[in-house]
C-alpha positions as a printed NumPy array, in Angstrom:
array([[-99.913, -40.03 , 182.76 ],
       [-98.756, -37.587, 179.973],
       [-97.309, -36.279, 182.205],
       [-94.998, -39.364, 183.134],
       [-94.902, -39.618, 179.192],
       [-93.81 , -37.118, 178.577],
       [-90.891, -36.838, 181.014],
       [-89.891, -40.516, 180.31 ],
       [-89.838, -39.1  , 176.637],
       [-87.89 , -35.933, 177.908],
       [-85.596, -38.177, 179.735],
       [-84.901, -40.837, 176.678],
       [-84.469, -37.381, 174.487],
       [-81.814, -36.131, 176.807],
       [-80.435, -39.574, 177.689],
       [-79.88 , -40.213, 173.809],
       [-78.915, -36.414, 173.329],
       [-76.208, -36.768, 175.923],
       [-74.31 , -40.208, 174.987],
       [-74.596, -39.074, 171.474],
       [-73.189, -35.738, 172.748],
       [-70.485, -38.203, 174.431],
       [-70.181, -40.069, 171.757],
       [-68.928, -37.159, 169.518],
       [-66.763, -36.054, 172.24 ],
       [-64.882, -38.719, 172.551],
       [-65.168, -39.777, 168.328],
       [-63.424, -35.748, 168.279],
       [-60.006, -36.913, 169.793],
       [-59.332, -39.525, 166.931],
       [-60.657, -37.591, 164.056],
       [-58.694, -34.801, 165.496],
       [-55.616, -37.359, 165.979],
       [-56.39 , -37.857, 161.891],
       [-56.516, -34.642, 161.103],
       [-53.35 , -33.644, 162.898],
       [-51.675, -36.998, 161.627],
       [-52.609, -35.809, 157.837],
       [-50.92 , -32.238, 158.329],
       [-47.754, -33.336, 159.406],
       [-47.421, -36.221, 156.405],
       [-48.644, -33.116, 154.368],
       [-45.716, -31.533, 155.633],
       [-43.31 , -34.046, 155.927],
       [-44.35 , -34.527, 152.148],
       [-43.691, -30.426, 151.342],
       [-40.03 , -30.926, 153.224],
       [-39.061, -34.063, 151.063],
       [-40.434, -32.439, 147.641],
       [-38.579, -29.093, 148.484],
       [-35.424, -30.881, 149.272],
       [-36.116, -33.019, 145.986],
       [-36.248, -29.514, 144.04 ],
       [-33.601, -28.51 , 145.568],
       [-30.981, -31.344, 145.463],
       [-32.091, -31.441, 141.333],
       [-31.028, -27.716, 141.177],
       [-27.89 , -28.045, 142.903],
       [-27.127, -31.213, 140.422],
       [-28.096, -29.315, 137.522],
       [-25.467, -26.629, 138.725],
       [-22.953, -28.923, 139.28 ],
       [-23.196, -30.686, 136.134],
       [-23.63 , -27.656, 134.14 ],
       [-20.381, -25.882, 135.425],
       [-18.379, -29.083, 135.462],
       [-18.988, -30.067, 132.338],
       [-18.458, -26.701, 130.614],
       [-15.112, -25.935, 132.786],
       [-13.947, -29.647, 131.913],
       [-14.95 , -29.564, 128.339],
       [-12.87 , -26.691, 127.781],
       [ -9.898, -27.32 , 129.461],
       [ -9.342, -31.432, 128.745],
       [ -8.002, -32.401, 125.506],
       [-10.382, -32.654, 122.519],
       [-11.014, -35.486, 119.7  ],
       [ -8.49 , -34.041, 117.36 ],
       [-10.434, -35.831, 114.477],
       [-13.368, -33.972, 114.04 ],
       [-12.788, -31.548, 111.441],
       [-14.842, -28.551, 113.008],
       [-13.559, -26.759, 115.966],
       [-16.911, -25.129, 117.284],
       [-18.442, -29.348, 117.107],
       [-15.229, -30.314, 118.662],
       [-15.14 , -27.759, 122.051],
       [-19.251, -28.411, 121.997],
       [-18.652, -32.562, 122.116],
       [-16.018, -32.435, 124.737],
       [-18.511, -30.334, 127.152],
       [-21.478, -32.452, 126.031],
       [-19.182, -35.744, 126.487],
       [-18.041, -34.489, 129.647],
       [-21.531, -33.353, 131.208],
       [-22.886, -37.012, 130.374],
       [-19.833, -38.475, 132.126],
       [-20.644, -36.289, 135.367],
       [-23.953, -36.778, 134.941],
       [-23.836, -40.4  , 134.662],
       [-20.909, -40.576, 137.293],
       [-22.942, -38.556, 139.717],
       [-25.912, -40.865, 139.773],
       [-24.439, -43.56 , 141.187],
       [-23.995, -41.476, 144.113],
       [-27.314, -40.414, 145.365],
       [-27.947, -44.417, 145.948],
       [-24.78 , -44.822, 148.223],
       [-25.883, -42.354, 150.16 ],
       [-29.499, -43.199, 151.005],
       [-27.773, -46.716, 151.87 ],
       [-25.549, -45.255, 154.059],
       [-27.896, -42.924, 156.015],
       [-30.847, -46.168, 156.25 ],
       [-28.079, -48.639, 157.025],
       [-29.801, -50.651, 154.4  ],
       [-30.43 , -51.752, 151.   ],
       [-33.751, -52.875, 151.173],
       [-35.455, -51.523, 148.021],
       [-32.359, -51.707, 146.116],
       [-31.893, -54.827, 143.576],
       [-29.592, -57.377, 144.556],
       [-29.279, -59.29 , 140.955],
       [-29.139, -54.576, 139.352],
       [-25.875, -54.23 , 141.542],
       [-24.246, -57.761, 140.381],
       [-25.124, -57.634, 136.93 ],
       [-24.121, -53.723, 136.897],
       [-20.498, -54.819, 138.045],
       [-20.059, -57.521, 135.581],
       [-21.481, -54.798, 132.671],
       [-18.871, -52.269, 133.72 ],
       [-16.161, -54.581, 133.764],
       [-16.81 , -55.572, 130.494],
       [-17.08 , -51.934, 129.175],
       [-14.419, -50.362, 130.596],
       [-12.752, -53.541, 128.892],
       [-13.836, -52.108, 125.562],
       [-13.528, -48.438, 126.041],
       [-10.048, -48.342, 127.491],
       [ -8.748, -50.624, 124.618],
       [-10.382, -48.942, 121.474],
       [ -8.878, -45.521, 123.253],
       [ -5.138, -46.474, 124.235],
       [ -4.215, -49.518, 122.099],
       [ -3.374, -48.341, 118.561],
       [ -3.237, -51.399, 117.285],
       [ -6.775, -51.712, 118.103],
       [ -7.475, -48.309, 116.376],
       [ -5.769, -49.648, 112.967],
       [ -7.354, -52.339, 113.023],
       [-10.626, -50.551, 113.593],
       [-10.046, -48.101, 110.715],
       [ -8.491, -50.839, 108.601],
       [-11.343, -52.759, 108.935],
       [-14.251, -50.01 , 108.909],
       [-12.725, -47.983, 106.173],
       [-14.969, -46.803, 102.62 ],
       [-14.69 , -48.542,  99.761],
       [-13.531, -45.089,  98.138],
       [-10.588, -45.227, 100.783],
       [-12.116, -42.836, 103.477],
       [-10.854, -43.847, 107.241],
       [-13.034, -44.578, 109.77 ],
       [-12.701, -43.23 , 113.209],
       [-12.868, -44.35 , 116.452],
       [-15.301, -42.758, 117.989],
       [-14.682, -43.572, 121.632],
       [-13.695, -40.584, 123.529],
       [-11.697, -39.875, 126.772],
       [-15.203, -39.085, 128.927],
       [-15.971, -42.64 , 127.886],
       [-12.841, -44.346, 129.467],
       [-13.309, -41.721, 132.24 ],
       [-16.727, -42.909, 133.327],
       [-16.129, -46.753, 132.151],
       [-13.036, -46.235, 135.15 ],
       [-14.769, -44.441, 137.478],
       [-18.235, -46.549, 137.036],
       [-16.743, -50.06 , 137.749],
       [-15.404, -48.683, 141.04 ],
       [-18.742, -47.437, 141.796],
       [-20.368, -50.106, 141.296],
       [-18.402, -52.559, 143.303],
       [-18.972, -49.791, 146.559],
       [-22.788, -49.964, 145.819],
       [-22.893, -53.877, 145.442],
       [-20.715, -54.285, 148.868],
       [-23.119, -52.403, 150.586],
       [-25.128, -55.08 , 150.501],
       [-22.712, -57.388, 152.439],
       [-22.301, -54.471, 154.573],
       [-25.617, -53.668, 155.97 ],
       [-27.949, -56.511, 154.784],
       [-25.473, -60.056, 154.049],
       [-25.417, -61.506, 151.102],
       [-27.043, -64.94 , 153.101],
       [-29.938, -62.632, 154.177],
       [-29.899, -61.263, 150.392],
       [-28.236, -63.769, 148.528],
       [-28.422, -63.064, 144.311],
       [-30.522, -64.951, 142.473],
       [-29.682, -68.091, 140.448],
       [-30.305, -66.999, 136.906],
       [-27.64 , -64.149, 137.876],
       [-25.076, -66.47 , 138.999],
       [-25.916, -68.723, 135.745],
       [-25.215, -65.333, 133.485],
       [-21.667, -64.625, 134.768],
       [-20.712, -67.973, 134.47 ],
       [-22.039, -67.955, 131.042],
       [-20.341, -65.072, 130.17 ],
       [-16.968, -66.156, 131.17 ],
       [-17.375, -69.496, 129.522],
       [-18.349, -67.208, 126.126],
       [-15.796, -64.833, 126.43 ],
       [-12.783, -68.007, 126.78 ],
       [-14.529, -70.12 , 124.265],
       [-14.287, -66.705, 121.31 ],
       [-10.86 , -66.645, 122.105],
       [-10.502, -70.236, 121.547],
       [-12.909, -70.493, 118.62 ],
       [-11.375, -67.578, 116.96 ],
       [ -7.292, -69.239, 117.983],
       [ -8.04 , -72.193, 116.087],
       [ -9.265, -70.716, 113.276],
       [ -7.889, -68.14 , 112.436],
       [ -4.811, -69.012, 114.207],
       [ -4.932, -66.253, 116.256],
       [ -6.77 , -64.161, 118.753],
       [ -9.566, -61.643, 117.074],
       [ -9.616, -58.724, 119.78 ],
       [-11.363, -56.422, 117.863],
       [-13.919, -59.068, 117.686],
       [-14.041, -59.872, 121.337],
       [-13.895, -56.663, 121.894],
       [-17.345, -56.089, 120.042],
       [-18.251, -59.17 , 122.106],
       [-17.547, -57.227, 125.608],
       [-19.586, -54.521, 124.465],
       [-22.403, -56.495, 123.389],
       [-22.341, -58.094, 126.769],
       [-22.306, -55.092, 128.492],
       [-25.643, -53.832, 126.244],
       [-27.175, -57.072, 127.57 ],
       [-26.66 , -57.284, 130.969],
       [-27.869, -53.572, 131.049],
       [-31.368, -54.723, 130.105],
       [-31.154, -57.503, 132.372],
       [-29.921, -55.266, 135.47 ],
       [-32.805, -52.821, 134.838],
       [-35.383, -55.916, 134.5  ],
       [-35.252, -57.119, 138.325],
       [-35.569, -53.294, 139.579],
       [-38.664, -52.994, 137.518],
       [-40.177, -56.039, 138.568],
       [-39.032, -55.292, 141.917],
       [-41.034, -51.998, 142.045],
       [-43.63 , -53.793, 140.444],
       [-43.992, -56.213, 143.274],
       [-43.678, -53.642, 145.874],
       [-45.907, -51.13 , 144.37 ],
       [-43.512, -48.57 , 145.534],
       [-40.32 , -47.287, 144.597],
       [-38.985, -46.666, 147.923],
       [-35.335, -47.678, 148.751],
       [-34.808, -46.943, 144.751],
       [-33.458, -42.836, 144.662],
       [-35.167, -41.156, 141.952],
       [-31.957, -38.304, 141.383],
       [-30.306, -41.577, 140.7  ],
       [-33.148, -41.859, 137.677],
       [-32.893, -38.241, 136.818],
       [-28.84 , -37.95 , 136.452],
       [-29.061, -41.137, 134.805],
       [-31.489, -39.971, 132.267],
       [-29.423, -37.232, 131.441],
       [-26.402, -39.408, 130.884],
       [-28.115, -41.77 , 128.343],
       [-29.42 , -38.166, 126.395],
       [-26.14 , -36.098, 126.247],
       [-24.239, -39.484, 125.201],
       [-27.068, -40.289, 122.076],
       [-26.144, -36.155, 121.645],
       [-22.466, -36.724, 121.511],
       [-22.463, -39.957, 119.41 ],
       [-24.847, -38.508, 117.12 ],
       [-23.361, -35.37 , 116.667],
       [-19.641, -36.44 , 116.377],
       [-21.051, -38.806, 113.526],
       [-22.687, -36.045, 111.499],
       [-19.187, -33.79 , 111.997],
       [-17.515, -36.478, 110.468],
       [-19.564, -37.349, 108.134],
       [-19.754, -40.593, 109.048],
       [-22.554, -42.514, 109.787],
       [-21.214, -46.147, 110.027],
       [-19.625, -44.307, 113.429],
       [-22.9  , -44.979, 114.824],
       [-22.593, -48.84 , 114.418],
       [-19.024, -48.427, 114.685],
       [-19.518, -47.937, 118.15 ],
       [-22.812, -50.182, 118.825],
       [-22.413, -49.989, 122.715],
       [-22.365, -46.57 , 123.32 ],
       [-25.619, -46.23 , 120.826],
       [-27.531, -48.972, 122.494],
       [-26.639, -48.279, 126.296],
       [-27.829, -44.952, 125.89 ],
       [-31.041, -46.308, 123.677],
       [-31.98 , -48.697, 126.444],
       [-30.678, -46.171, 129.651],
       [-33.375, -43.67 , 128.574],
       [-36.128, -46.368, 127.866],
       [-35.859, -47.973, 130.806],
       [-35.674, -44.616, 133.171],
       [-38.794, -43.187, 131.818],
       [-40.399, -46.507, 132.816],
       [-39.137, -45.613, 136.441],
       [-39.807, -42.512, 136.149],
       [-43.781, -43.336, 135.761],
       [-43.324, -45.883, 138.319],
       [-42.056, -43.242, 141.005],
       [-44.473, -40.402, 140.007],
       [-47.778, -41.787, 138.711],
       [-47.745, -45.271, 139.425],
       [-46.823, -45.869, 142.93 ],
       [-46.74 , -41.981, 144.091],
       [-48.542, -42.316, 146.879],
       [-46.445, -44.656, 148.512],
       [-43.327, -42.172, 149.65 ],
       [-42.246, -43.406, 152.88 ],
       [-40.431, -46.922, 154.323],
       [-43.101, -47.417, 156.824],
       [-46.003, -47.245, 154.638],
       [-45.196, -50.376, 152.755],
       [-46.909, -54.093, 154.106],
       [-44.905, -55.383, 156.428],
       [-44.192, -58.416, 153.395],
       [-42.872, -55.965, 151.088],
       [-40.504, -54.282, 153.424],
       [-39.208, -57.748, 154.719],
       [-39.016, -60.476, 151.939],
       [-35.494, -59.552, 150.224],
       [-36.268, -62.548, 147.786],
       [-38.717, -60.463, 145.975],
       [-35.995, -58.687, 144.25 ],
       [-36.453, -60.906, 141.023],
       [-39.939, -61.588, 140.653]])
């Protein structure tokens, strides 16, 4: 009788030794399948952050050489009085314009090589084409038209009969020029690879261009009749001061758009970083050409250039904490809910 205990006992023990022996034999396979799975995201994740190191250093190159070599060979703002302040502005001036010109680029090309633009701000890329239209609007006019510039140092002069200057450079007009076409590429990928009826802008965005066009025709009128003639300095001041606010409300919907998504994917960070580094070297330049002259009205002289790079480097350390801290984890298309990779009408939440 123990006997038959004790085997039925020996039995249950081995029966319950072996399927839990099974058990973890076949359990190994998907932990295994898990373990594998985390080494190659692990290394999928060492790839992308090397070839993130590396694509900053090449940029950093880039923008380093270029500036200096175009700095020094380009014509210089003959007004500032100092000639070591005047070679040092022109390299400054012309790294922000590469950097700043360069950071549209690393977006085109992650559009081009997903075939998409999911990620990417519908209402950022409109409003960022009606902002540069506006600007390069106010930089190419306070640099070519001279009767813009007399009027500008008629009007800004010192009471003790100082002269203001114009403090608008060439790398301004360059990357005003070259910025407007970039734009327009960026925003027509949209039509290209996603339609603007499956990604249509939103509503408020069509409601702020045609407010700004009925503001820009109704100072002209306004100023017509009463002064009995045009102001263009003054609408000129008016272009730039749309262009300062449509930058904040371009940067709004990509924030919120992260936001939503809890991921920054779609959105290229060395777009962030060259931007960044635009909106430092301009404050620099502006800053710097001001103290030269000894002239710090310059700095409200030229409101647009202070403010866009005020509100550029605000509103890139805010994605720069979204990308690294925030929404880290999150580095890759597939990883987002299926929701977040598919609603396009997100973009402005």
């Amino acid at each position: 009788m123990n006997d038959a205990i004790d085997g039925h006992a020996t039995t249950s023990c081995t029966s319950r030794h072996s399927s839990s022996g099974n058990g973890s034999g076949s359990g190994s396979k998907p932990i295994l399948h898990e373990a594998l799975s985390m080494d190659n995201r692990t290394s999928i994740q060492d790839k992308t952050t090397g070839s993130a190191q590396s694509d900053v250093f090449k940029w950093t190159t880039f923008l380093l050489l270029g500036g200096i070599t175009l700095g020094a060979i380009l014509p210089q703002n003959p007004a500032l009085p100092s000639a070591t302040w005047r070679l040092l502005s022109s390299i400054i001036g012309y790294t922000y314009f590469l950097s700043w010109s360069a950071s549209f680029y690393p977006q085109i090309i992650m559009n081009y090589e997903r075939k998409t633009t999911r990620g990417l701000s519908v209402d950022f890329c409109v409003l960022n084409v009606l902002g540069y239209c506006c600007y390069t609007v106010y930089t190419t006019t306070f640099f070519w038209n001279q009767h813009i510039i007399d009027e500008y140092k008629h009007r800004f002069s010192s009471d003790e009969g100082e002269s203001a200057e114009v403090t608008v450079q060439g790398n301004d007009v360059a990357f005003a020029l070259h910025a407007v076409v970039m734009a327009t590429v960026t925003l027509s990928q949209i039509g290209i690879y996603d339609t603007f009826t499956a990604r249509p802008p939103s509503k408020r965005v069509l409601v702020i261009i045609l407010s700004t066009i009925a503001f820009c025709i109704g100072y002209v009128c306004f100023t017509w009749i009463v002064k009995g003639s045009i102001d263009f300095l003054g609408f000129l001041y008016v272009q730039g001061t749309i262009k300062v606010g449509v930058t904040i409300g371009k940067y709004v919907p990509q924030a919120l758009l992260n936001k939503a998504r809890q991921s920054t994917v779609g959105w290229n960070v060395l777009n962030v970083i060259l931007d960044l580094t635009g909106g430092v070297l301009s404050l620099v330049q502006l800053v710097g050409d001001c103290s030269n002259l000894r002239d710090w009205g310059g700095l409200f002289g030229n409101p647009t250039k202070l403010f866009l790079s005020m509100i550029t480097i605000a509103f890139d350390l805010v994605f720069l904490i979204q990308h690294y801290i925030l929404y880290a984890e999150k580095d890759t298309y597939s990883q987002l809910p299926l929701e977040a990779q598919e609603q396009p009408s997100i973009q402005t939440a």
